[in-house]
mmJSON file of the N, C-alpha and C atoms, coordinates in Angstrom:
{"data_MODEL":{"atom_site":{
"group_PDB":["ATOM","ATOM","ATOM","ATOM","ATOM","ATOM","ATOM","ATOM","ATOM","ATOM","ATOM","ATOM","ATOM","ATOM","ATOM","ATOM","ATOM","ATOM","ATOM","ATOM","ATOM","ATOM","ATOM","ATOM","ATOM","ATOM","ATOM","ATOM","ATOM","ATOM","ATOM","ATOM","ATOM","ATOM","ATOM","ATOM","ATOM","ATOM","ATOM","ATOM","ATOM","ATOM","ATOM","ATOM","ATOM","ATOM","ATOM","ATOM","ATOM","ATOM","ATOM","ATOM","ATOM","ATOM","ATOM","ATOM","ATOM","ATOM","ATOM","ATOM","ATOM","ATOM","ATOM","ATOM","ATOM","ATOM","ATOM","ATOM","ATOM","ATOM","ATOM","ATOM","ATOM","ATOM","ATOM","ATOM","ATOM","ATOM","ATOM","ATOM","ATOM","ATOM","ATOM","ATOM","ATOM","ATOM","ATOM","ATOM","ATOM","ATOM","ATOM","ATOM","ATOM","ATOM","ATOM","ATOM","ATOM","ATOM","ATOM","ATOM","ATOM","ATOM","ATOM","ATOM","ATOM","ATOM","ATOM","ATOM","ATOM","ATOM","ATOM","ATOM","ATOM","ATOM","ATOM","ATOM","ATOM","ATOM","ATOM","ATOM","ATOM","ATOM","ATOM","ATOM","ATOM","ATOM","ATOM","ATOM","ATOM","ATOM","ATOM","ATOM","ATOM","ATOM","ATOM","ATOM","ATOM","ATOM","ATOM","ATOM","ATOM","ATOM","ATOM","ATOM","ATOM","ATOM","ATOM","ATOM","ATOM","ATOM","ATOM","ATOM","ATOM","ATOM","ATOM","ATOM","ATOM","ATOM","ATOM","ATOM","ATOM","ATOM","ATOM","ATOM","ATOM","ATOM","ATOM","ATOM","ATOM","ATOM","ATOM","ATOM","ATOM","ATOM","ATOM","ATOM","ATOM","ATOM","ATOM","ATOM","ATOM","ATOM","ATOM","ATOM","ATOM","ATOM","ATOM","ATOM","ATOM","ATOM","ATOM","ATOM","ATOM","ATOM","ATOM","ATOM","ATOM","ATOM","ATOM","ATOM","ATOM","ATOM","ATOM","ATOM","ATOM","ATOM","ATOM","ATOM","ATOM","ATOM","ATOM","ATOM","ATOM","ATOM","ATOM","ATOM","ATOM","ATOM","ATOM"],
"id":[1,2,3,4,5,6,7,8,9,10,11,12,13,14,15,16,17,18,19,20,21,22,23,24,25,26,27,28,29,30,31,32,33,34,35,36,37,38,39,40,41,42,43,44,45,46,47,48,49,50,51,52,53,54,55,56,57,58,59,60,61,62,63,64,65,66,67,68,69,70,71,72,73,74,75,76,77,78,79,80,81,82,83,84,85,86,87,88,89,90,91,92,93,94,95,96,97,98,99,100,101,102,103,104,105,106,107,108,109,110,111,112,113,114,115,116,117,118,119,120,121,122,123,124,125,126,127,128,129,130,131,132,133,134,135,136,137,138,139,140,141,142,143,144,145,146,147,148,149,150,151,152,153,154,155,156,157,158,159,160,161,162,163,164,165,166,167,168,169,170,171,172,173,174,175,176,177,178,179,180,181,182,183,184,185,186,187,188,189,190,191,192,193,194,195,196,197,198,199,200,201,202,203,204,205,206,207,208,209,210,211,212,213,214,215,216,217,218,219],
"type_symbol":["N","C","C","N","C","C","N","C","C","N","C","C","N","C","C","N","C","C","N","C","C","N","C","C","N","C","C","N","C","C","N","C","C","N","C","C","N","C","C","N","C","C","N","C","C","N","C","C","N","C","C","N","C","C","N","C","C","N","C","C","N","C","C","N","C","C","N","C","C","N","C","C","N","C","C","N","C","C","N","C","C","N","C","C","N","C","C","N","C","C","N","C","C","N","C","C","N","C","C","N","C","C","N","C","C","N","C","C","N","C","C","N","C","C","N","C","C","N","C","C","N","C","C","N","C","C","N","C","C","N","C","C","N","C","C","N","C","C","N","C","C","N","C","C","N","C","C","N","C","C","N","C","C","N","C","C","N","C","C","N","C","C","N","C","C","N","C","C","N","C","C","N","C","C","N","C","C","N","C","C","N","C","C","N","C","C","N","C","C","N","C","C","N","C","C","N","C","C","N","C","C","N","C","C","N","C","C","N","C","C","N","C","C","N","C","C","N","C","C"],
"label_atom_id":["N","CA","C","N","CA","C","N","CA","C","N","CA","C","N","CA","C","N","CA","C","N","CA","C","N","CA","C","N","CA","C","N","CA","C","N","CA","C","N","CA","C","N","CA","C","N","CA","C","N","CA","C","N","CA","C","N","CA","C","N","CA","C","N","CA","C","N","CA","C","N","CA","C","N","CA","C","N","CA","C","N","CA","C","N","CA","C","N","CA","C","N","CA","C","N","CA","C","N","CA","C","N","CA","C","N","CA","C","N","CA","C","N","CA","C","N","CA","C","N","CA","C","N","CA","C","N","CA","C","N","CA","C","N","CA","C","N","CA","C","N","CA","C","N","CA","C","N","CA","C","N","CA","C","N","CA","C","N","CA","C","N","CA","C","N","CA","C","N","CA","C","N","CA","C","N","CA","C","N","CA","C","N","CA","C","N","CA","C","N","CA","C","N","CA","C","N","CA","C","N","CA","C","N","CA","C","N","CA","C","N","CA","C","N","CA","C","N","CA","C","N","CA","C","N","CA","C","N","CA","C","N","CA","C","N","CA","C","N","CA","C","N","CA","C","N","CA","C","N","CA","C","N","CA","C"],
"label_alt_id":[null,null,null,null,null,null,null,null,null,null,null,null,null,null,null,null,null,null,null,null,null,null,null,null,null,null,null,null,null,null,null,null,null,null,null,null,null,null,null,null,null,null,null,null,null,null,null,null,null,null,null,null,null,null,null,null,null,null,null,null,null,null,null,null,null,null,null,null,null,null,null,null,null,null,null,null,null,null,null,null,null,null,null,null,null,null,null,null,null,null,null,null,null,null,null,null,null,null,null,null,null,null,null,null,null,null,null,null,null,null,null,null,null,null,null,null,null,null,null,null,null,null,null,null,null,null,null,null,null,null,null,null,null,null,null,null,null,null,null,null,null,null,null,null,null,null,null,null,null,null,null,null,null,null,null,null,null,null,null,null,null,null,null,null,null,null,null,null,null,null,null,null,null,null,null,null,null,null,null,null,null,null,null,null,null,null,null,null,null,null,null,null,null,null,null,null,null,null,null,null,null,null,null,null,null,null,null,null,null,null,null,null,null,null,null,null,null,null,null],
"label_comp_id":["UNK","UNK","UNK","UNK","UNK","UNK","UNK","UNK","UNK","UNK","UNK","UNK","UNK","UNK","UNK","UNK","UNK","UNK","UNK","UNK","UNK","UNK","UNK","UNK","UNK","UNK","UNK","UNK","UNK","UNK","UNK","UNK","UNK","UNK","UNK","UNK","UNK","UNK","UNK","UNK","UNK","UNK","UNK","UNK","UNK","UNK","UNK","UNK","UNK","UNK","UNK","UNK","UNK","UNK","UNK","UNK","UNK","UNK","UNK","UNK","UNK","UNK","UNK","UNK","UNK","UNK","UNK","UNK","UNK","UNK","UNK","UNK","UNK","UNK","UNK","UNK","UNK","UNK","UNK","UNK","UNK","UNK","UNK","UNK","UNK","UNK","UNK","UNK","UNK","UNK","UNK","UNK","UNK","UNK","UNK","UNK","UNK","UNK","UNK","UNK","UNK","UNK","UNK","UNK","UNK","UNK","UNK","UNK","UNK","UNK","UNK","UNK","UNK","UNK","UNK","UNK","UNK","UNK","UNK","UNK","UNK","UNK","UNK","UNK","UNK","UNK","UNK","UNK","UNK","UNK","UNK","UNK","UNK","UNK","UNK","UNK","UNK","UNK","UNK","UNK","UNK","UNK","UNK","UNK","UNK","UNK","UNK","UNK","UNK","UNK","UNK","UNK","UNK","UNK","UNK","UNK","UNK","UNK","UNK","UNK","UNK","UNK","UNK","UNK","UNK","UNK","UNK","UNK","UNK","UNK","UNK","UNK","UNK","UNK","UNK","UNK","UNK","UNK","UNK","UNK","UNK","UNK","UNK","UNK","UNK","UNK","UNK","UNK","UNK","UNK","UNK","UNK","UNK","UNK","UNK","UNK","UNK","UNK","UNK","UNK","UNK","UNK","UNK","UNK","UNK","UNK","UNK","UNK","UNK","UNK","UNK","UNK","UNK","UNK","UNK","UNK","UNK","UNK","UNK"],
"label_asym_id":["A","A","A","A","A","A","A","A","A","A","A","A","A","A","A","A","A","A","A","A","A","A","A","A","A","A","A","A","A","A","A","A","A","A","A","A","A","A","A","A","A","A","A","A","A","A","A","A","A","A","A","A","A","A","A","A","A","A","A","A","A","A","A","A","A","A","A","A","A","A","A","A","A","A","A","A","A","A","A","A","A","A","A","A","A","A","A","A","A","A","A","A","A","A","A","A","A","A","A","A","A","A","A","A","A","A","A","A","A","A","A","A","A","A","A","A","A","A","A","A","A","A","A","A","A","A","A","A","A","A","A","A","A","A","A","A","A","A","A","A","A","A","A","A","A","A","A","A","A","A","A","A","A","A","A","A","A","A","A","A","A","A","A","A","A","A","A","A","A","A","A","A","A","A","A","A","A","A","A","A","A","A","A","A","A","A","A","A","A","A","A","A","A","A","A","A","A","A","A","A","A","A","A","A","A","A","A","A","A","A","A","A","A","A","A","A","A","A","A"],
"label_entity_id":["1","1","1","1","1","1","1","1","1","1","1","1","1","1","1","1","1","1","1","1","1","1","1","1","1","1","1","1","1","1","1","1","1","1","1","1","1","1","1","1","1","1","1","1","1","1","1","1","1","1","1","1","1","1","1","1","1","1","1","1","1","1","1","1","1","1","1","1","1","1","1","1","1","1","1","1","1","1","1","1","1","1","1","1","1","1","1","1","1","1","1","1","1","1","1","1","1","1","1","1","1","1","1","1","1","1","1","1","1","1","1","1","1","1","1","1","1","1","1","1","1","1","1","1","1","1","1","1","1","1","1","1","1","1","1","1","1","1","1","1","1","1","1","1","1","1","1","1","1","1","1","1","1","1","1","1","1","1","1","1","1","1","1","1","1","1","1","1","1","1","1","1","1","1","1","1","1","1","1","1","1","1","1","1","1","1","1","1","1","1","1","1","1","1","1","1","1","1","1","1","1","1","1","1","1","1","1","1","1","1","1","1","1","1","1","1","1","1","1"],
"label_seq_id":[1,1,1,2,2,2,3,3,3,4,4,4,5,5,5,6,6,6,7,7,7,8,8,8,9,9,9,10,10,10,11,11,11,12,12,12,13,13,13,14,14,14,15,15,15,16,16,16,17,17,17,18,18,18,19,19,19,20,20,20,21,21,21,22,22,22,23,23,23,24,24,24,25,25,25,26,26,26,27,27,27,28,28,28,29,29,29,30,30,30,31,31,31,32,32,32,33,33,33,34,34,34,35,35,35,36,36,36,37,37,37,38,38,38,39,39,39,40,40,40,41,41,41,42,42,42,43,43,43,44,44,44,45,45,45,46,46,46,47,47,47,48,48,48,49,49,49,50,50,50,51,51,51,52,52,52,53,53,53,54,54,54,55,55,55,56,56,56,57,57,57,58,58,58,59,59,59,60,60,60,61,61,61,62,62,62,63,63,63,64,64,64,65,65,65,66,66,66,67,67,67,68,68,68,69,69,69,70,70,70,71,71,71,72,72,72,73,73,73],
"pdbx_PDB_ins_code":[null,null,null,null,null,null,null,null,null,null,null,null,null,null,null,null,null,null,null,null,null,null,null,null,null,null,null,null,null,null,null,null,null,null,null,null,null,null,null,null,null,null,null,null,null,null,null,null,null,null,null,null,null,null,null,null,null,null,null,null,null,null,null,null,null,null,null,null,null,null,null,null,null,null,null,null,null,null,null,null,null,null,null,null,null,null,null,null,null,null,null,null,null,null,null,null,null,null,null,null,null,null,null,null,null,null,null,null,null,null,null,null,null,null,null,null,null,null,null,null,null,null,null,null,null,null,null,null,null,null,null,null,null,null,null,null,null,null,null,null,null,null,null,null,null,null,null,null,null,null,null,null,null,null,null,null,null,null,null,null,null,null,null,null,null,null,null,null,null,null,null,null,null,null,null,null,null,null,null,null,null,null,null,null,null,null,null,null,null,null,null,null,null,null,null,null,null,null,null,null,null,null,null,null,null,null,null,null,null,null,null,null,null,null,null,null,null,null,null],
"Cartn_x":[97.32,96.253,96.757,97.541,98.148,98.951,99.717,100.385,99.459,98.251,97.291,96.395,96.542,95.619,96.671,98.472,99.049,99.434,99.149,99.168,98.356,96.617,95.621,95.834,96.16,96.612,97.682,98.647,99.515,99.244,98.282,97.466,96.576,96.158,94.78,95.786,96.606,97.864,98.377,98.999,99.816,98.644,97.508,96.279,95.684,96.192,95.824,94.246,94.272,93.041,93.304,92.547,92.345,92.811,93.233,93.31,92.247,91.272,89.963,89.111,89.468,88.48,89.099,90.465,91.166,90.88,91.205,91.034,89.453,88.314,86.935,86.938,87.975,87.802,88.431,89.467,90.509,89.228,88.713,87.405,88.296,89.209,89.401,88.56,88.51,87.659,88.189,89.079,90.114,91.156,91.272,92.061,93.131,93.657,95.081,95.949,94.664,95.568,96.491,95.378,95.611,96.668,96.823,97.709,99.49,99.424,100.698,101.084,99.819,100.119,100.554,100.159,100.354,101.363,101.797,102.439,103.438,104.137,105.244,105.224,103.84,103.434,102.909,102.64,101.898,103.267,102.732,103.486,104.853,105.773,106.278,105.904,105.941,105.452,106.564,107.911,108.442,108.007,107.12,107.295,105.69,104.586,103.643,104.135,105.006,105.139,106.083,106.735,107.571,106.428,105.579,104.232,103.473,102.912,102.064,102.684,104.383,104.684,105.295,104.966,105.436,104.303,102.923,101.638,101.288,102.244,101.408,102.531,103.518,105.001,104.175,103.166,102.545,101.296,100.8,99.909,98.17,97.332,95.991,95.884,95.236,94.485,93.201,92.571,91.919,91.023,89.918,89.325,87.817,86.8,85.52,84.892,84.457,83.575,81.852,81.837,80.126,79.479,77.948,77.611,77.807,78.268,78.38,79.596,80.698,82.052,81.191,79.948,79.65,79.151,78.732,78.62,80.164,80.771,81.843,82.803,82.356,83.026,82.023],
"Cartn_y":[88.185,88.762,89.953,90.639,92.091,91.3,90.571,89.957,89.442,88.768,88.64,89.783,90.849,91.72,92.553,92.468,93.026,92.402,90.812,90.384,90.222,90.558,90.703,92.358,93.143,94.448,94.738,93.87,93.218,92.598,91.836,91.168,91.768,92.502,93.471,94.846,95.258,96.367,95.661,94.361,94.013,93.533,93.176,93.008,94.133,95.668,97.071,97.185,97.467,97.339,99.244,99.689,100.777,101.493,102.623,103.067,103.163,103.58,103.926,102.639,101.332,100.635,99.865,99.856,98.616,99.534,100.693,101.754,101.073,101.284,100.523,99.061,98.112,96.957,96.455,97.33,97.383,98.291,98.527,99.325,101.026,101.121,102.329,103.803,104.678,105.769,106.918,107.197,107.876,106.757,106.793,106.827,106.735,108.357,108.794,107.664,107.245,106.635,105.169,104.637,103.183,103.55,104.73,105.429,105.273,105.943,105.823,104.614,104.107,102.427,101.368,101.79,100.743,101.006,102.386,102.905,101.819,101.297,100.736,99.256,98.893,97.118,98.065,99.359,99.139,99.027,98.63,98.407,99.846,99.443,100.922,101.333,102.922,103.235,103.178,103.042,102.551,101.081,100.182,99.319,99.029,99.737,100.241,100.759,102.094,102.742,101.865,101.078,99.771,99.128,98.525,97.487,98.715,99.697,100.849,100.991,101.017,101.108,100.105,98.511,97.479,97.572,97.831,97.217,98.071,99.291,100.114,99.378,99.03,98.659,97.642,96.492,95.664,95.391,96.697,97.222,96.67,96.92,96.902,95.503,95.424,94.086,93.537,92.17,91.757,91.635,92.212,92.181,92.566,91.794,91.664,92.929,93.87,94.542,94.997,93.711,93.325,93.424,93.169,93.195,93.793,94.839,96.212,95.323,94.364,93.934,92.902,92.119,90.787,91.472,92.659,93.187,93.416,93.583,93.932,92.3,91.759,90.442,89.903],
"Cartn_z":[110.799,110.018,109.191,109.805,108.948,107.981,107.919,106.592,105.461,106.062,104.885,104.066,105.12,104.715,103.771,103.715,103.145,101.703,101.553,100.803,99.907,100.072,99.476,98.516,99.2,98.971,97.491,97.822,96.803,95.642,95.451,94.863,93.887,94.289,93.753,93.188,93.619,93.084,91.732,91.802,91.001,89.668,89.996,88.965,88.555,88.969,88.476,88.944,90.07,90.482,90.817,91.191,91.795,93.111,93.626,94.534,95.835,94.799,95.335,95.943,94.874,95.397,96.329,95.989,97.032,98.433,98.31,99.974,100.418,99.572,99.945,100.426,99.746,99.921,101.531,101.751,102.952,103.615,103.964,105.039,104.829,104.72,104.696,104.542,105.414,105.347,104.211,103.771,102.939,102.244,101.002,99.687,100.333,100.624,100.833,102.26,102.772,103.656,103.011,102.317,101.576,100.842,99.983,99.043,100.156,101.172,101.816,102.565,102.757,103.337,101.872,101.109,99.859,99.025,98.723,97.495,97.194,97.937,97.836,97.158,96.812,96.091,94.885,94.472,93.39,92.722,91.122,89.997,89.279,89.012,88.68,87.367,87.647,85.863,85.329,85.283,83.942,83.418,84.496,83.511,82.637,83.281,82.6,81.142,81.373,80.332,78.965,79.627,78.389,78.328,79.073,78.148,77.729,77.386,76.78,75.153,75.307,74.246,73.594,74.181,73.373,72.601,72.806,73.089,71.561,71.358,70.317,69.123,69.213,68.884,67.656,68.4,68.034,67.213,67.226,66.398,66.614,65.424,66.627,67.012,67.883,68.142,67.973,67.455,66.948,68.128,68.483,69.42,69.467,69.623,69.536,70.453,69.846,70.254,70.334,70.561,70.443,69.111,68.623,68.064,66.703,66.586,65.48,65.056,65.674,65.0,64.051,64.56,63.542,62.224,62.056,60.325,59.881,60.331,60.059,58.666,59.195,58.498,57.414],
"occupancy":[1.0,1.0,1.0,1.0,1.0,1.0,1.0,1.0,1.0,1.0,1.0,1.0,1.0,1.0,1.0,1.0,1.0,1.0,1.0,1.0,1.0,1.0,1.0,1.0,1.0,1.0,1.0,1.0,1.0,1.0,1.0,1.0,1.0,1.0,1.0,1.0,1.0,1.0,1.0,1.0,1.0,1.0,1.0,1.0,1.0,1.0,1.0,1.0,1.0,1.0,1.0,1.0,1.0,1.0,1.0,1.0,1.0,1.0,1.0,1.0,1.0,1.0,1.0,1.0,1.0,1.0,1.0,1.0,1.0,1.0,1.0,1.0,1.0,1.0,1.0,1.0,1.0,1.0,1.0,1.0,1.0,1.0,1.0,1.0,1.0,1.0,1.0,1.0,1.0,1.0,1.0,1.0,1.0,1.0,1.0,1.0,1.0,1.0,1.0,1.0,1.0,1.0,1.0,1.0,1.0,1.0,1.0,1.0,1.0,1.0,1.0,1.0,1.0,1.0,1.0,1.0,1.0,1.0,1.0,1.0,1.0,1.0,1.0,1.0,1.0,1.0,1.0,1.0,1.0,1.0,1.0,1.0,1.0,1.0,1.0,1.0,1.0,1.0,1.0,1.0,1.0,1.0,1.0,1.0,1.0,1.0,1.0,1.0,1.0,1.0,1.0,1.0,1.0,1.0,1.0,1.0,1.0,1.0,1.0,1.0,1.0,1.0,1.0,1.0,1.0,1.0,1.0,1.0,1.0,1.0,1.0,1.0,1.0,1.0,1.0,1.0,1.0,1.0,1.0,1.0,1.0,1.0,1.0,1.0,1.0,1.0,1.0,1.0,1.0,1.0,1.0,1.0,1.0,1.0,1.0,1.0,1.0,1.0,1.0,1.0,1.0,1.0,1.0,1.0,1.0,1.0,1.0,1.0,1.0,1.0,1.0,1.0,1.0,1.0,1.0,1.0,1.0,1.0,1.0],
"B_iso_or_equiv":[0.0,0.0,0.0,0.0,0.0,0.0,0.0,0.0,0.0,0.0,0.0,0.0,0.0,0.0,0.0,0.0,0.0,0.0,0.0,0.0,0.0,0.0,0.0,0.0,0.0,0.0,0.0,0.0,0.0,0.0,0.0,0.0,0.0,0.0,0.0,0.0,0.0,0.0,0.0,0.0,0.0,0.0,0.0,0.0,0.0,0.0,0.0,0.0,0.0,0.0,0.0,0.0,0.0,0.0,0.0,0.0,0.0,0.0,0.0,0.0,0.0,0.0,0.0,0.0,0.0,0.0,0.0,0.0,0.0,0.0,0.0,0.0,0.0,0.0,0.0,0.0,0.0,0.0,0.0,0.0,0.0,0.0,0.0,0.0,0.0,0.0,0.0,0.0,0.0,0.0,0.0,0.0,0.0,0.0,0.0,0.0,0.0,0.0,0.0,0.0,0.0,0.0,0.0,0.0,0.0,0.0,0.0,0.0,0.0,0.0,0.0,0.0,0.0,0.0,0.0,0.0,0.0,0.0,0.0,0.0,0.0,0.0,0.0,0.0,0.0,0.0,0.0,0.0,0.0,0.0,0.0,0.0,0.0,0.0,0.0,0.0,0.0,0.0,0.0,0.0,0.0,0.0,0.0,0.0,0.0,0.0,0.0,0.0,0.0,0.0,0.0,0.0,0.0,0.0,0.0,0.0,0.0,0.0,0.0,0.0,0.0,0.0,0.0,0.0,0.0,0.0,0.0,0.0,0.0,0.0,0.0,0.0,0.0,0.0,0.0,0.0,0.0,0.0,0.0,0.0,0.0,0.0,0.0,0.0,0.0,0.0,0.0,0.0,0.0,0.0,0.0,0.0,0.0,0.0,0.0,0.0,0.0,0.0,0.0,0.0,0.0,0.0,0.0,0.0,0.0,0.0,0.0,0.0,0.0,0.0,0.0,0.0,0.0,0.0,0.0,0.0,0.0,0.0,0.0],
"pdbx_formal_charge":[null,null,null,null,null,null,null,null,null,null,null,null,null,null,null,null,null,null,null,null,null,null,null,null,null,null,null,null,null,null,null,null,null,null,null,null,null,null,null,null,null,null,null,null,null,null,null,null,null,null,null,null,null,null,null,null,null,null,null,null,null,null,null,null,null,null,null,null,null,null,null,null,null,null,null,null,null,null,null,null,null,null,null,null,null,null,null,null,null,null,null,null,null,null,null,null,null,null,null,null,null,null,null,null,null,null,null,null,null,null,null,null,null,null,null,null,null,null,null,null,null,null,null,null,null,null,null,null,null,null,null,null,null,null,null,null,null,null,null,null,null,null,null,null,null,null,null,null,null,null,null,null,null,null,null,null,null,null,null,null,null,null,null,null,null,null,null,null,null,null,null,null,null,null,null,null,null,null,null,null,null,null,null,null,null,null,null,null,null,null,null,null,null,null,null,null,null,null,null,null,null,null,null,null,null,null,null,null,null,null,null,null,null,null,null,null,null,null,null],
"auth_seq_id":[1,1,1,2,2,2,3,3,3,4,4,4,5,5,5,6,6,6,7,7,7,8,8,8,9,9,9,10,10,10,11,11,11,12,12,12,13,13,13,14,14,14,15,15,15,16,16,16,17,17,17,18,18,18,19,19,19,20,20,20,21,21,21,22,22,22,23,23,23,24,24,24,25,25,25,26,26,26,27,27,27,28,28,28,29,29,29,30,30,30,31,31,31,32,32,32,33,33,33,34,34,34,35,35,35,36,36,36,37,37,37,38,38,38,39,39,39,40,40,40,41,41,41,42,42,42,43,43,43,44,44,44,45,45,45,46,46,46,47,47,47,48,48,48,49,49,49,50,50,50,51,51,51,52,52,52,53,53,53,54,54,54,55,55,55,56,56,56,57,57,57,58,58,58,59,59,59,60,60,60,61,61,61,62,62,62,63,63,63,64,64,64,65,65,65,66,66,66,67,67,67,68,68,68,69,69,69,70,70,70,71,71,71,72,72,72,73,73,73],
"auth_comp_id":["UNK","UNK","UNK","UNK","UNK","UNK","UNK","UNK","UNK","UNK","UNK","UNK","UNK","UNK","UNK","UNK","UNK","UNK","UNK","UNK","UNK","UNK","UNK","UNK","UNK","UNK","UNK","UNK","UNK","UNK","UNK","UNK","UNK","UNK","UNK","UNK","UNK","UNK","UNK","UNK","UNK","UNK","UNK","UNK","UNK","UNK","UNK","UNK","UNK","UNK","UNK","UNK","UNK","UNK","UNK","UNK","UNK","UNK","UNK","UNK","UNK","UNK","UNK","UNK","UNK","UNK","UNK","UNK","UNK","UNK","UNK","UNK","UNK","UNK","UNK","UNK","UNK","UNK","UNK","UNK","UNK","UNK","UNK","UNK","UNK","UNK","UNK","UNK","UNK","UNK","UNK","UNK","UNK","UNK","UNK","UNK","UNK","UNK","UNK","UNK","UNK","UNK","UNK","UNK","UNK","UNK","UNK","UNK","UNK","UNK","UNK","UNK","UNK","UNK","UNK","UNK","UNK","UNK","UNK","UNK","UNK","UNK","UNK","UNK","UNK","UNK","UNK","UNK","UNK","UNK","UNK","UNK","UNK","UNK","UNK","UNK","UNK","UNK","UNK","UNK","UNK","UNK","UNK","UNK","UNK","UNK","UNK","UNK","UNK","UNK","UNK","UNK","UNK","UNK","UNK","UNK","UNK","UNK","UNK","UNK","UNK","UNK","UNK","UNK","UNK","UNK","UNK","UNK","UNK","UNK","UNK","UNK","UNK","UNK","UNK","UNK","UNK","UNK","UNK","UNK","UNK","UNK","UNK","UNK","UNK","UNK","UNK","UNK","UNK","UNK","UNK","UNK","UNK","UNK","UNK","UNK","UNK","UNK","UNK","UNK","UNK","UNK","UNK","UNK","UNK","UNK","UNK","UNK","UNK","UNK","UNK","UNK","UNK","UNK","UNK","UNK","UNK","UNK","UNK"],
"auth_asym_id":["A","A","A","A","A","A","A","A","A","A","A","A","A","A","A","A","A","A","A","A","A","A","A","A","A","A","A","A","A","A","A","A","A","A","A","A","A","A","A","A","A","A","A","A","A","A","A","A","A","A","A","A","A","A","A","A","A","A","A","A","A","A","A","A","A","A","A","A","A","A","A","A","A","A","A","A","A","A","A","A","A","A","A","A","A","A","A","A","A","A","A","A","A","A","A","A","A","A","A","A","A","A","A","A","A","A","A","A","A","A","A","A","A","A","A","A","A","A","A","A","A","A","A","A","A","A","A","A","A","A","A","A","A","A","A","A","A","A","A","A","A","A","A","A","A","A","A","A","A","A","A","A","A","A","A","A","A","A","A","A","A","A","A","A","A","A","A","A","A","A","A","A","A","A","A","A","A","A","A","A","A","A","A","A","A","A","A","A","A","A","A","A","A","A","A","A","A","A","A","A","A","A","A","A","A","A","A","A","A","A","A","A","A","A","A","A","A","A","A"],
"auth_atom_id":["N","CA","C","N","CA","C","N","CA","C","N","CA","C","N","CA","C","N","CA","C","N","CA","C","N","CA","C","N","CA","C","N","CA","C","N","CA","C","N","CA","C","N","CA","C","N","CA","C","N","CA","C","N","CA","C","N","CA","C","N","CA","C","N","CA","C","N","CA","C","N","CA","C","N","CA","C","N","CA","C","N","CA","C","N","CA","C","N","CA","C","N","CA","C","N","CA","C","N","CA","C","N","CA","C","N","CA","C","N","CA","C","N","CA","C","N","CA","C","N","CA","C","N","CA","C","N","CA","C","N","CA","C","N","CA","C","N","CA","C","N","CA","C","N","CA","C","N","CA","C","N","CA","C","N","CA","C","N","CA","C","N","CA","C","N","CA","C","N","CA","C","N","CA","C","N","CA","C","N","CA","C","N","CA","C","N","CA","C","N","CA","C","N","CA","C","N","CA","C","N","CA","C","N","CA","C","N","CA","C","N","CA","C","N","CA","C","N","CA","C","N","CA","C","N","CA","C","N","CA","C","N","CA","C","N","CA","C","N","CA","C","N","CA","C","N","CA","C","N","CA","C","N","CA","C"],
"pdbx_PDB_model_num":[1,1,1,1,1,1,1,1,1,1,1,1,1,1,1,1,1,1,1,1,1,1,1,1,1,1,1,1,1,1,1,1,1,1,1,1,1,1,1,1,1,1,1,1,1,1,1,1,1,1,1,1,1,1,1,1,1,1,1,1,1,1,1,1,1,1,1,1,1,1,1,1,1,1,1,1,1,1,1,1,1,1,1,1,1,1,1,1,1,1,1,1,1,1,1,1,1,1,1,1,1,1,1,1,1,1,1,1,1,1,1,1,1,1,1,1,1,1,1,1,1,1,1,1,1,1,1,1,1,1,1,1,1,1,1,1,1,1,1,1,1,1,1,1,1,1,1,1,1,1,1,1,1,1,1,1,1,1,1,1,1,1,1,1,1,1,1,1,1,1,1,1,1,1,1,1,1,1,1,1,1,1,1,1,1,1,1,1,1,1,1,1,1,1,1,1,1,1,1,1,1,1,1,1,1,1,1,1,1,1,1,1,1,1,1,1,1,1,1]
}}}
């Protein structure tokens, strides 16, 4: 059961989920604990910080922002 519950953990880290909520989702009473039980699956920030700046590299993106975008065209 602890391997699944570490692999769900993994899962939800590597999909940028939250600290806060994955600690809620794991029953956890405190953050900080999930924080030192987990640190080690989340994602590294260098490679955040290389997709942040491929991402601007690439310029804007065409992306529907509700209603106010359909006057737009």
């Amino acid at each position: 059961m602890h391997v699944l519950r570490h692999f769900y953990a993994s899962v939800l880290l590597d999909a940028d989920e939250t600290i806060k909520a994955l600690s809620r989702y794991l029953g956890h009473a405190d953050a900080g604990l999930t924080l030192r039980t987990y640190t080690h699956l989340m994602p590294s920030s260098e490679l955040r910080t290389r997709n942040a700046v491929d991402a601007l590299s690439q310029g804007p993106q065409n992306h529907d922002h509700g209603p106010e975008a359909a006057h737009d065209e």
